[in-house]
Jmol script that loads the backbone (N, CA, C; Angstrom):
load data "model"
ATOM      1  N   UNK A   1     113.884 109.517  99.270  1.00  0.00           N
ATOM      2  CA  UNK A   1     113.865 108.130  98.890  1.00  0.00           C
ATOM      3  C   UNK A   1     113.774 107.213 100.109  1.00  0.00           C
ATOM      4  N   UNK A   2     114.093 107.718 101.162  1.00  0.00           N
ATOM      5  CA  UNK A   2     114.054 106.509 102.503  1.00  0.00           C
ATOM      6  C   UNK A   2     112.903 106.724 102.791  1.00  0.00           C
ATOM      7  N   UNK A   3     111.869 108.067 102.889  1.00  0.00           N
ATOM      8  CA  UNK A   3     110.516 107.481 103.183  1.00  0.00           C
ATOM      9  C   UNK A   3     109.836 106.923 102.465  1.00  0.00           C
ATOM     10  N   UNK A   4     110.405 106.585 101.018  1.00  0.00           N
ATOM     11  CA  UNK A   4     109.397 105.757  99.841  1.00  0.00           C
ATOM     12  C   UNK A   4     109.879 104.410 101.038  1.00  0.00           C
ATOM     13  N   UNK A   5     110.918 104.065 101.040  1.00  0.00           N
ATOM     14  CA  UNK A   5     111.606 102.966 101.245  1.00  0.00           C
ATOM     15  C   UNK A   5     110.855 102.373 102.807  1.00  0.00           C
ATOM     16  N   UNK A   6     110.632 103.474 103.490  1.00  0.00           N
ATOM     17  CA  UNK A   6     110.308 102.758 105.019  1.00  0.00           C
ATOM     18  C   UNK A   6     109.004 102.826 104.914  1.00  0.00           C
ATOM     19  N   UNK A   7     108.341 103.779 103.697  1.00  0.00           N
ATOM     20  CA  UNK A   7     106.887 103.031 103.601  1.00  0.00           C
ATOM     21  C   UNK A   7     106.219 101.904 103.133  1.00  0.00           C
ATOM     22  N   UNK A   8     107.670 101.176 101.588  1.00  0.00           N
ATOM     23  CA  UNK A   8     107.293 100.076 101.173  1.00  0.00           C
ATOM     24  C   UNK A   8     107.666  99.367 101.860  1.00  0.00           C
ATOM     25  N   UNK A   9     108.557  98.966 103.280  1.00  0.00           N
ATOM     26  CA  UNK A   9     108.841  98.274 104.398  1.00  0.00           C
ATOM     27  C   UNK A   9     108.081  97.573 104.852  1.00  0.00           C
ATOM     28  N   UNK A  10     106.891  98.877 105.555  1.00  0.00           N
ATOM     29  CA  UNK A  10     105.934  98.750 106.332  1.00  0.00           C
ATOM     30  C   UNK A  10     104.422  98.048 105.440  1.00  0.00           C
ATOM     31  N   UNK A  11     104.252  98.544 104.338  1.00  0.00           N
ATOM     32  CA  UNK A  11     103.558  97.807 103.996  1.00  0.00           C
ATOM     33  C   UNK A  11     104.079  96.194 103.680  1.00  0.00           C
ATOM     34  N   UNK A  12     105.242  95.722 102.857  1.00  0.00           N
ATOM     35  CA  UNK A  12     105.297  94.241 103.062  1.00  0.00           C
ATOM     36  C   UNK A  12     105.445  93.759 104.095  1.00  0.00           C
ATOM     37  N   UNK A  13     105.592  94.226 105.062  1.00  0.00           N
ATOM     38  CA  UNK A  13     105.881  93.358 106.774  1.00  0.00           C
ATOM     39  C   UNK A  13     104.437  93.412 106.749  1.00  0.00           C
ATOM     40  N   UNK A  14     103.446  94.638 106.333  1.00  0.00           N
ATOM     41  CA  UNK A  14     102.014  94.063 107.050  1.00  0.00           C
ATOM     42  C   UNK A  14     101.581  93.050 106.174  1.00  0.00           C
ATOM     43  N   UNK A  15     101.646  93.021 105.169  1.00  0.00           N
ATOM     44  CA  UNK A  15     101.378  91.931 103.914  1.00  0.00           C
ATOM     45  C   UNK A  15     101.707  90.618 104.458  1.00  0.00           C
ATOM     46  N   UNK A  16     103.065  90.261 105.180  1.00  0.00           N
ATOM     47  CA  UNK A  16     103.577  89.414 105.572  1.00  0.00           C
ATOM     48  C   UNK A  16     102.947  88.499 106.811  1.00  0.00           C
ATOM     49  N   UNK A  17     102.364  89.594 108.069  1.00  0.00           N
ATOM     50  CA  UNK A  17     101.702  89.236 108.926  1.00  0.00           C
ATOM     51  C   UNK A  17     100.482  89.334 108.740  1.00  0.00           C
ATOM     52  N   UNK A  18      99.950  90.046 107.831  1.00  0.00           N
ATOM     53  CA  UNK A  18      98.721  88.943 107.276  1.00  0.00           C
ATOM     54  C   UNK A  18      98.472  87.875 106.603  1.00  0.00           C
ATOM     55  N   UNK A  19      99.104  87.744 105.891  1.00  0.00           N
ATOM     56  CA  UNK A  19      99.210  86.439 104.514  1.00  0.00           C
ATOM     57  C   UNK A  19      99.622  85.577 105.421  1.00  0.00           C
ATOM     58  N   UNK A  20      98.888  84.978 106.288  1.00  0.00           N
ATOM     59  CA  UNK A  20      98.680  83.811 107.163  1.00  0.00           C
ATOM     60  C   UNK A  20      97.321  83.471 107.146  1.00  0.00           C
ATOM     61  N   UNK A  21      97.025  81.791 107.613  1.00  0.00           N
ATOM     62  CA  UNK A  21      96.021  81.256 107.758  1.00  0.00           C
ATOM     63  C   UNK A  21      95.167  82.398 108.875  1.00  0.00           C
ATOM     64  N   UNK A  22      95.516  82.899 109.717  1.00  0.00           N
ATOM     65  CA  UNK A  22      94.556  83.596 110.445  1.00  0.00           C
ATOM     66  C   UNK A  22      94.208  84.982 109.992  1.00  0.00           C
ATOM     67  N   UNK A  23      95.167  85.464 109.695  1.00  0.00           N
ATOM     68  CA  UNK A  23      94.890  86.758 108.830  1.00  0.00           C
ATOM     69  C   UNK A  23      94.067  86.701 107.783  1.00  0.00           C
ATOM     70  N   UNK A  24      94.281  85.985 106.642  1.00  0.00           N
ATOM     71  CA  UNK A  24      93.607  85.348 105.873  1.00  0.00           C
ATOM     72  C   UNK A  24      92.139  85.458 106.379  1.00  0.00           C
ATOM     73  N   UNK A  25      92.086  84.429 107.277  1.00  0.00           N
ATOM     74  CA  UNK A  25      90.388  84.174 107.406  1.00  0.00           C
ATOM     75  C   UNK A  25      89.412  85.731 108.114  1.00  0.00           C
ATOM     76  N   UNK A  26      90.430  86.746 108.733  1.00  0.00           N
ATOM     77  CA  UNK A  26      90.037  87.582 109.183  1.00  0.00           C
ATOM     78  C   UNK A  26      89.620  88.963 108.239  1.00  0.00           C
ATOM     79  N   UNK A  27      90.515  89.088 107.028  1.00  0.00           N
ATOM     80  CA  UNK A  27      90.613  89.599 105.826  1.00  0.00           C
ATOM     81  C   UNK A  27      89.221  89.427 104.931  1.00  0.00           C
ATOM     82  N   UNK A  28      89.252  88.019 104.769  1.00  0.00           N
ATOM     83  CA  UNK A  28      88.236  87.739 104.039  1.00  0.00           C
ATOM     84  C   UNK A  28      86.533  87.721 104.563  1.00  0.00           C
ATOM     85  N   UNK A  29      86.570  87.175 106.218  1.00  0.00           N
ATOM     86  CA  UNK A  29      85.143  87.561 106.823  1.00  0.00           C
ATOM     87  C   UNK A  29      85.283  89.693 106.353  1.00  0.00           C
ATOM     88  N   UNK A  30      86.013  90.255 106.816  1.00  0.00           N
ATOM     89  CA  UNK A  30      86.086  91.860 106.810  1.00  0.00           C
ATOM     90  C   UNK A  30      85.594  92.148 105.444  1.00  0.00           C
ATOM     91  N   UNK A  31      86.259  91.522 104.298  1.00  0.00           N
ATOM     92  CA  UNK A  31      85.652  92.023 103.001  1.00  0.00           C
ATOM     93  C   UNK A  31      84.164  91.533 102.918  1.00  0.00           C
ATOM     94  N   UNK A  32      83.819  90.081 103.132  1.00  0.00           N
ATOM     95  CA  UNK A  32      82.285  89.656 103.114  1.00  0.00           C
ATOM     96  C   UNK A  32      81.508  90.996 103.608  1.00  0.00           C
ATOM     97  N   UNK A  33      81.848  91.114 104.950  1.00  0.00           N
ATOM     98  CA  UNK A  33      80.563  92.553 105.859  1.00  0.00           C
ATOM     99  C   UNK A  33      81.274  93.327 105.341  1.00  0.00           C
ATOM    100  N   UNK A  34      81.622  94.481 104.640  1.00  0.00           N
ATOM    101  CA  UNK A  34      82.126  95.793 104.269  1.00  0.00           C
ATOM    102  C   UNK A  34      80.869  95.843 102.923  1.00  0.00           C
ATOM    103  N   UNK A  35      80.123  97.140 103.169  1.00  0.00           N
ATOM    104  CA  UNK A  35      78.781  97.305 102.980  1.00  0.00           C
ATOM    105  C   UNK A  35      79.403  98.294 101.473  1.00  0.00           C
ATOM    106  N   UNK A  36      80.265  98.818 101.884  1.00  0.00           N
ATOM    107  CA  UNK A  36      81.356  99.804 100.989  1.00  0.00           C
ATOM    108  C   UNK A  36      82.467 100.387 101.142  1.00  0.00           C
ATOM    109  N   UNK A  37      82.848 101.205 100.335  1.00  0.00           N
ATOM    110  CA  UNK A  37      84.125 101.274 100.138  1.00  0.00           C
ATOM    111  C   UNK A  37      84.749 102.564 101.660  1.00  0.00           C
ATOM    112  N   UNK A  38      83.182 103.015 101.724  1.00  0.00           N
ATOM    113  CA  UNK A  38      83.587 104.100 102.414  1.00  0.00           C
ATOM    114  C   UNK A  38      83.741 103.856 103.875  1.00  0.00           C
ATOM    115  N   UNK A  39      83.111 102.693 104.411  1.00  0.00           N
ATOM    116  CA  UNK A  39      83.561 101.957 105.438  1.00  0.00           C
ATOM    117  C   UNK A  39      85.136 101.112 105.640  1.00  0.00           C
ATOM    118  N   UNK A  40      85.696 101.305 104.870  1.00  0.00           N
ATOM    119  CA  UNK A  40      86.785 100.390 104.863  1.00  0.00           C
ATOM    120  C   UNK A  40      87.451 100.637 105.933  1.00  0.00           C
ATOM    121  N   UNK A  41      88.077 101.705 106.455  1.00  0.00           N
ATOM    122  CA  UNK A  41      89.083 101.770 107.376  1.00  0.00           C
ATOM    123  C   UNK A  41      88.278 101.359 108.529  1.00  0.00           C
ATOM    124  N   UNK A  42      86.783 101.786 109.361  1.00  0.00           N
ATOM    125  CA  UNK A  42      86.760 100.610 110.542  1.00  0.00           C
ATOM    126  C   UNK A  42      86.758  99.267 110.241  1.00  0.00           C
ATOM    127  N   UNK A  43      86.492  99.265 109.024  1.00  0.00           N
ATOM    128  CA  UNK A  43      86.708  97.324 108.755  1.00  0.00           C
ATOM    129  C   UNK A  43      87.935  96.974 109.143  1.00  0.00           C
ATOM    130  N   UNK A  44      89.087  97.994 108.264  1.00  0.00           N
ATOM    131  CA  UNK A  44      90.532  97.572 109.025  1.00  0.00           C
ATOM    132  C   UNK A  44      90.970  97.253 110.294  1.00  0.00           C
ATOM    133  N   UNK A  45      90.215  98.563 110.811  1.00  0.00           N
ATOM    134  CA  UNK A  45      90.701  98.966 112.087  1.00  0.00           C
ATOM    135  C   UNK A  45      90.285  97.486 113.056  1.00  0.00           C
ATOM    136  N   UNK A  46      89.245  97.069 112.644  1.00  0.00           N
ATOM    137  CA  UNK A  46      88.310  96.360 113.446  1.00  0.00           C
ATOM    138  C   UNK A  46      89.251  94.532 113.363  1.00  0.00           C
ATOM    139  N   UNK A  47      89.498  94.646 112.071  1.00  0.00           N
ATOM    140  CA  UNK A  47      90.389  93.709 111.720  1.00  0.00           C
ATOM    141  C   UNK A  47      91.215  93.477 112.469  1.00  0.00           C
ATOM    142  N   UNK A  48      92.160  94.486 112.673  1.00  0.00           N
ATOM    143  CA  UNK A  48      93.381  94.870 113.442  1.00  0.00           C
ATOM    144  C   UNK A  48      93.289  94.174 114.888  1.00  0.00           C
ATOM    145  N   UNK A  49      92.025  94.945 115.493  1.00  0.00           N
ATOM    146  CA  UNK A  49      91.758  94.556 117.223  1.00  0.00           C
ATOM    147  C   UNK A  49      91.294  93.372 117.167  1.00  0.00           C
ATOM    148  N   UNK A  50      90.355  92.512 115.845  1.00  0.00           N
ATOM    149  CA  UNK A  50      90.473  91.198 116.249  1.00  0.00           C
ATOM    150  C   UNK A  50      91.708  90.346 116.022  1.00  0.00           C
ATOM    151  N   UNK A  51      92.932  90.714 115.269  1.00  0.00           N
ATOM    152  CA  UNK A  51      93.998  90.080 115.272  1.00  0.00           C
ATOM    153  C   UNK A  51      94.968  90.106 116.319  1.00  0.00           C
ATOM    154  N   UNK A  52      94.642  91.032 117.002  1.00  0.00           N
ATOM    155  CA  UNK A  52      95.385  91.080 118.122  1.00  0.00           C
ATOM    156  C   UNK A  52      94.921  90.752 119.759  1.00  0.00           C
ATOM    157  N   UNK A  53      93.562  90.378 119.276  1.00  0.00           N
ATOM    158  CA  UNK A  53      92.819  90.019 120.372  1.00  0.00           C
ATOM    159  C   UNK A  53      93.262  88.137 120.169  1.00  0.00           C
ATOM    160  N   UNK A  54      93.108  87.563 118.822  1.00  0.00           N
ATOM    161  CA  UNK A  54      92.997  86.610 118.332  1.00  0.00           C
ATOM    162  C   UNK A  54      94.805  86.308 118.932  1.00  0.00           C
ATOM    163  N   UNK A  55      95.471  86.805 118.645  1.00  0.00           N
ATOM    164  CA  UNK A  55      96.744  86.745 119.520  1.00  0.00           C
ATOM    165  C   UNK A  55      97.276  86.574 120.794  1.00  0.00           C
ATOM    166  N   UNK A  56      96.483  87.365 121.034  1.00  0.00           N
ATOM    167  CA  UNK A  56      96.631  87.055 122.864  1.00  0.00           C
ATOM    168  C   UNK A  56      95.372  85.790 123.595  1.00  0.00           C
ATOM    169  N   UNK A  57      94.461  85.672 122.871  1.00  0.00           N
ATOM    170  CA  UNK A  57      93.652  84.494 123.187  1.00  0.00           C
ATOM    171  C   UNK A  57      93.999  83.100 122.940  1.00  0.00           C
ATOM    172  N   UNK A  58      94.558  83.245 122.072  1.00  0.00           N
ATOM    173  CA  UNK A  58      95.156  81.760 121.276  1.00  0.00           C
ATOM    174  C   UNK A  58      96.067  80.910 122.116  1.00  0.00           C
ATOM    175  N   UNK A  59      96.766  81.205 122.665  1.00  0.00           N
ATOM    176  CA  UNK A  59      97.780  80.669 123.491  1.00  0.00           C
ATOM    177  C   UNK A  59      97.145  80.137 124.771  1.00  0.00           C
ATOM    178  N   UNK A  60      96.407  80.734 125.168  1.00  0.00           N
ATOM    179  CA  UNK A  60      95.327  80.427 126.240  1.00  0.00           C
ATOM    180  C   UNK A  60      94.615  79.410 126.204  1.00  0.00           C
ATOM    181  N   UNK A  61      93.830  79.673 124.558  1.00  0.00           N
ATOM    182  CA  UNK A  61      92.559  78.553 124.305  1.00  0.00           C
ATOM    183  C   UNK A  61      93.206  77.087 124.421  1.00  0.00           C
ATOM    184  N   UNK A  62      94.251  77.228 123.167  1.00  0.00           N
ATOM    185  CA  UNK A  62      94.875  76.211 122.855  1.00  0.00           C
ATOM    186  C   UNK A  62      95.785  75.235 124.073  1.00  0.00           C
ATOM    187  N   UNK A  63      96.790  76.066 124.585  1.00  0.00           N
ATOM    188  CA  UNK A  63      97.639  75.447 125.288  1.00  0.00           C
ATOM    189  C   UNK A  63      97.971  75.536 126.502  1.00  0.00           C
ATOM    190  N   UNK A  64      96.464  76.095 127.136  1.00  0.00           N
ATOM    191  CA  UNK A  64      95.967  76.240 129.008  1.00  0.00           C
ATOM    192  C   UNK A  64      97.590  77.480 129.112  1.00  0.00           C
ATOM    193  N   UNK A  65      98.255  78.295 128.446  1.00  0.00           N
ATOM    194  CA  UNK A  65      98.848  79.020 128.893  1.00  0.00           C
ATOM    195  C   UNK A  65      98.300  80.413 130.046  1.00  0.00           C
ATOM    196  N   UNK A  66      99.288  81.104 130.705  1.00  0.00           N
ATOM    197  CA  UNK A  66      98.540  81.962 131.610  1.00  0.00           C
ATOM    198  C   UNK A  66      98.146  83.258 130.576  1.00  0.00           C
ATOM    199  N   UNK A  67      97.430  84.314 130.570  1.00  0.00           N
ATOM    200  CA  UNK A  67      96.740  85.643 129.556  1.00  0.00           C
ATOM    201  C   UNK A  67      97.725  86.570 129.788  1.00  0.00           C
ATOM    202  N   UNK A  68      98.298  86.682 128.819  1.00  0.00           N
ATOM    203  CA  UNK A  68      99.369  87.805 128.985  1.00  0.00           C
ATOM    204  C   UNK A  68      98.967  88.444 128.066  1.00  0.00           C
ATOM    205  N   UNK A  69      98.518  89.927 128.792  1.00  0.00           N
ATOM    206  CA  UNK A  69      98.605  91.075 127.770  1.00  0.00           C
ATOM    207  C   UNK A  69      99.356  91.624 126.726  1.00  0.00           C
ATOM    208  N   UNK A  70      99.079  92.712 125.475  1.00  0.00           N
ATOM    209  CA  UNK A  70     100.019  92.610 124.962  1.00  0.00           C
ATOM    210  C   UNK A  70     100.760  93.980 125.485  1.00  0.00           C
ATOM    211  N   UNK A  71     101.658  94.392 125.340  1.00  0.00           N
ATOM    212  CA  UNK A  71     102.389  95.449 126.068  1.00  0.00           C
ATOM    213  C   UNK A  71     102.309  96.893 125.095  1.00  0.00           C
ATOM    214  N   UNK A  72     101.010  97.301 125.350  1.00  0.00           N
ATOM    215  CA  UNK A  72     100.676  98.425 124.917  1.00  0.00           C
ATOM    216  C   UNK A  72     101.825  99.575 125.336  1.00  0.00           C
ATOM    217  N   UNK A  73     102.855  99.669 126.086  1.00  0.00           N
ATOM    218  CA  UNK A  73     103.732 100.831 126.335  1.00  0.00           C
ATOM    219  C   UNK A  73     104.939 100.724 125.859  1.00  0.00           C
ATOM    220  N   UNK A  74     104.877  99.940 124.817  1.00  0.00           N
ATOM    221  CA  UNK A  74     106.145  99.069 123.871  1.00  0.00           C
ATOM    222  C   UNK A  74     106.091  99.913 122.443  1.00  0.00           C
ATOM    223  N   UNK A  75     106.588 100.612 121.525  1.00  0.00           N
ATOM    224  CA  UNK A  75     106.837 101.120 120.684  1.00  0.00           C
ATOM    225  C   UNK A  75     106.494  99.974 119.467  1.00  0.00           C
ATOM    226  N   UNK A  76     107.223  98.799 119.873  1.00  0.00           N
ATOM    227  CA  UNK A  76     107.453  97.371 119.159  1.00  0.00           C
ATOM    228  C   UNK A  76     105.884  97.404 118.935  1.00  0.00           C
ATOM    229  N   UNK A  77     105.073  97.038 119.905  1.00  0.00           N
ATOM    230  CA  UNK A  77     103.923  96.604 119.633  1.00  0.00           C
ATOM    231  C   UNK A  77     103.046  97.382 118.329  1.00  0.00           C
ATOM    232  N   UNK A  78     103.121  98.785 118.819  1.00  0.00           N
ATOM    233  CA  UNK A  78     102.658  99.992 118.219  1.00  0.00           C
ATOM    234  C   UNK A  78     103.246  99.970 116.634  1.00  0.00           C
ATOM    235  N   UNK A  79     104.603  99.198 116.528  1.00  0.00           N
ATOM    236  CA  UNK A  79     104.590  99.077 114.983  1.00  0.00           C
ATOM    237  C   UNK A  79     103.674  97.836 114.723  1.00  0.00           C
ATOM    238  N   UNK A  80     103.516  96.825 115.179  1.00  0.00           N
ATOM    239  CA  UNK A  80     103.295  95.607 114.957  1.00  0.00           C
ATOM    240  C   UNK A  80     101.775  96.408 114.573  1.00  0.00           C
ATOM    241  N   UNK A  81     101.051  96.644 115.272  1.00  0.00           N
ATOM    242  CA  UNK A  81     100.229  97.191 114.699  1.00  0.00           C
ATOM    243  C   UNK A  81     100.177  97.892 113.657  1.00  0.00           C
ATOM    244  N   UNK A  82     100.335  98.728 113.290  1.00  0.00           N
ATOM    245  CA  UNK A  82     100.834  99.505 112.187  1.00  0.00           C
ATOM    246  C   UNK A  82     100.961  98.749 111.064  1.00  0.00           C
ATOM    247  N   UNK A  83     102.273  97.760 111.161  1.00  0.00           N
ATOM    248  CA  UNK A  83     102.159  97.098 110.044  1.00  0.00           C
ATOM    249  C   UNK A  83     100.900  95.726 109.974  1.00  0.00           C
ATOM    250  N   UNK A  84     100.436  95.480 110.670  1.00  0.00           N
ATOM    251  CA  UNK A  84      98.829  94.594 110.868  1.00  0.00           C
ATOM    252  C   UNK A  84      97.399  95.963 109.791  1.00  0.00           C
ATOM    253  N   UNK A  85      97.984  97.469 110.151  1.00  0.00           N
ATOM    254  CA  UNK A  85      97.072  98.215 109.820  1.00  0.00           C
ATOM    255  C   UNK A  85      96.750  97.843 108.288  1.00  0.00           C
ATOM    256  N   UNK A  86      98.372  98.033 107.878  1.00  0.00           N
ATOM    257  CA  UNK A  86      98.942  98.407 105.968  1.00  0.00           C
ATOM    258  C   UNK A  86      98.172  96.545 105.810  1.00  0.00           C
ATOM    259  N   UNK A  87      98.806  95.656 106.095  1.00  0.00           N
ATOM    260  CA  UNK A  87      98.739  94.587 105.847  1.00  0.00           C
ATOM    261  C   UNK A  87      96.904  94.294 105.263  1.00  0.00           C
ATOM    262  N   UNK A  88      96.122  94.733 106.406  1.00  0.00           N
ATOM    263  CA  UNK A  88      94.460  94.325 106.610  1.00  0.00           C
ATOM    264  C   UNK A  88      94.403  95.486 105.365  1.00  0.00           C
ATOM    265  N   UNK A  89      94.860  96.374 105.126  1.00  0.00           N
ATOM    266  CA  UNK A  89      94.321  97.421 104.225  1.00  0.00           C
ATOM    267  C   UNK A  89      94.511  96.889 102.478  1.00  0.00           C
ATOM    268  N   UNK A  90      95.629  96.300 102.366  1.00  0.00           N
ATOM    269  CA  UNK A  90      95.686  96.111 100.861  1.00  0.00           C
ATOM    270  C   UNK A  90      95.371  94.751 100.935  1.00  0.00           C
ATOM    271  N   UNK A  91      95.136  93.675 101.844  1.00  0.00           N
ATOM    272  CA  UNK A  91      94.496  92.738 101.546  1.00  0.00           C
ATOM    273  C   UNK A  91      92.879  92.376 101.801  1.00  0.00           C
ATOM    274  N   UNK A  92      92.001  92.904 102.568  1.00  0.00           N
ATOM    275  CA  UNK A  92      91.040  93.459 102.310  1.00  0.00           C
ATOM    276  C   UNK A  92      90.307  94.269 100.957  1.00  0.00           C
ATOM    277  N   UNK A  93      91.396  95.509 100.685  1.00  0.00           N
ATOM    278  CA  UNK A  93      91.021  96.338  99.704  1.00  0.00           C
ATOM    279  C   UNK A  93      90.919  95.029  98.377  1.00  0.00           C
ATOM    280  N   UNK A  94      92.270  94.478  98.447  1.00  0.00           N
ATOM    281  CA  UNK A  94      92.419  93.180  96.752  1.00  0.00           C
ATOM    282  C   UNK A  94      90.700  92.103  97.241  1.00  0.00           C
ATOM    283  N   UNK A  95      90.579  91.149  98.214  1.00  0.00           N
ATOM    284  CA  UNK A  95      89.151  90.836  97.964  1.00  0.00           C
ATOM    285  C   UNK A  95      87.919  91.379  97.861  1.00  0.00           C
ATOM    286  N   UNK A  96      88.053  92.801  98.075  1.00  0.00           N
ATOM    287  CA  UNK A  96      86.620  93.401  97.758  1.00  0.00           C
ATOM    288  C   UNK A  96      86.556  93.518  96.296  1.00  0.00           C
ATOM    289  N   UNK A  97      87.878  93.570  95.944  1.00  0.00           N
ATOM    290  CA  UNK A  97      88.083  94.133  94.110  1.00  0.00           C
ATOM    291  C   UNK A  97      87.583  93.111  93.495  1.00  0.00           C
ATOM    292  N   UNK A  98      88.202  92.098  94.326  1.00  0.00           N
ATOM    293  CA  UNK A  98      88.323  90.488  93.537  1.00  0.00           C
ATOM    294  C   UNK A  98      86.368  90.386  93.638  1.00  0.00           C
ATOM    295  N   UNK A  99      85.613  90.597  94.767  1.00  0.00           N
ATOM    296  CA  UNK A  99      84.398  90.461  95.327  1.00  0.00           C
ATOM    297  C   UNK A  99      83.475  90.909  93.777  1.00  0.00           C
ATOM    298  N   UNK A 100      84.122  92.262  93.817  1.00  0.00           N
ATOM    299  CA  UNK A 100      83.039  92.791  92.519  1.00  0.00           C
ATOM    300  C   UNK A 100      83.242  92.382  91.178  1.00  0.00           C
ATOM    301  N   UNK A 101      84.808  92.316  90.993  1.00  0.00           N
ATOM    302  CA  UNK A 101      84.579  91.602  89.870  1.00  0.00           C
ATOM    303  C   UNK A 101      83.928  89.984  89.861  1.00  0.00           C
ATOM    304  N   UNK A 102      83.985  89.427  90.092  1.00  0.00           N
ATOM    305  CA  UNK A 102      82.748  88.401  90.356  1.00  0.00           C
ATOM    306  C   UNK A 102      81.415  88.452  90.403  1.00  0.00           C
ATOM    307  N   UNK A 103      81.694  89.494  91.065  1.00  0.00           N
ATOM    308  CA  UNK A 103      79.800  89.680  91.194  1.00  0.00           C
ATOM    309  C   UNK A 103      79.342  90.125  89.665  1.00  0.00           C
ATOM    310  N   UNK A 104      80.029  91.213  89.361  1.00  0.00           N
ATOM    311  CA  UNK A 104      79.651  91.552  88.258  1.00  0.00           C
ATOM    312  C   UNK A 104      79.646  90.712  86.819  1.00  0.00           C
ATOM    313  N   UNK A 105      80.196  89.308  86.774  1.00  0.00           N
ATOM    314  CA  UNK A 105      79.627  88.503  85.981  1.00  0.00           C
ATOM    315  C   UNK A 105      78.422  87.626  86.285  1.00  0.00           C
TER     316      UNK A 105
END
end "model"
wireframe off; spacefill off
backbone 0.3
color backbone group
């Protein structure tokens, strides 16, 4: 029962850090180009590295801050990802659903 539990964790924390205005817009360009279903995970994946690219750029663009990497030898990070993975995966997967049913009327 705790790995049901630390898997439904991980997916609402990624749910969470996506279901933002930037996630959001990154989600929804990913479902537009996803050609099919069988491409999905580099769509994720791809998702993922622009959200975290989009992370470390932002602070920069916006507020002349100095580029600080993100600390790839951090465990922390490596979940953050992780849950960015689950997150891009079931919200991606819901607008492609949402995509066809539409289309198909």
């Amino acid at each position: 029962m705790e790995i049901v539990d630390t898997i439904l964790n991980v997916a609402r924390d990624g749910f969470d850090q996506v279901n933002a205005v930037q996630g959001l817009i990154i989600a929804l360009v990913g479902a537009l180009i996803l050609p099919n279903l069988q491409r999905l995970p580099m769509i994720v994946v791809g998702a993922t590295v622009v959200h975290v690219v989009v992370d470390t750029l932002l602070p920069v663009l916006a507020g002349g801050a100095a580029l600080r990497l993100p600390e790839f030898l951090e465990m922390s990070f490596w979940r953050y990802v992780a849950t960015l993975l689950v997150g891009y995966l079931v919200i991606i997967t819901a607008f492609v659903l949402i995509r066809k049913l539409v289309l198909r009327r």
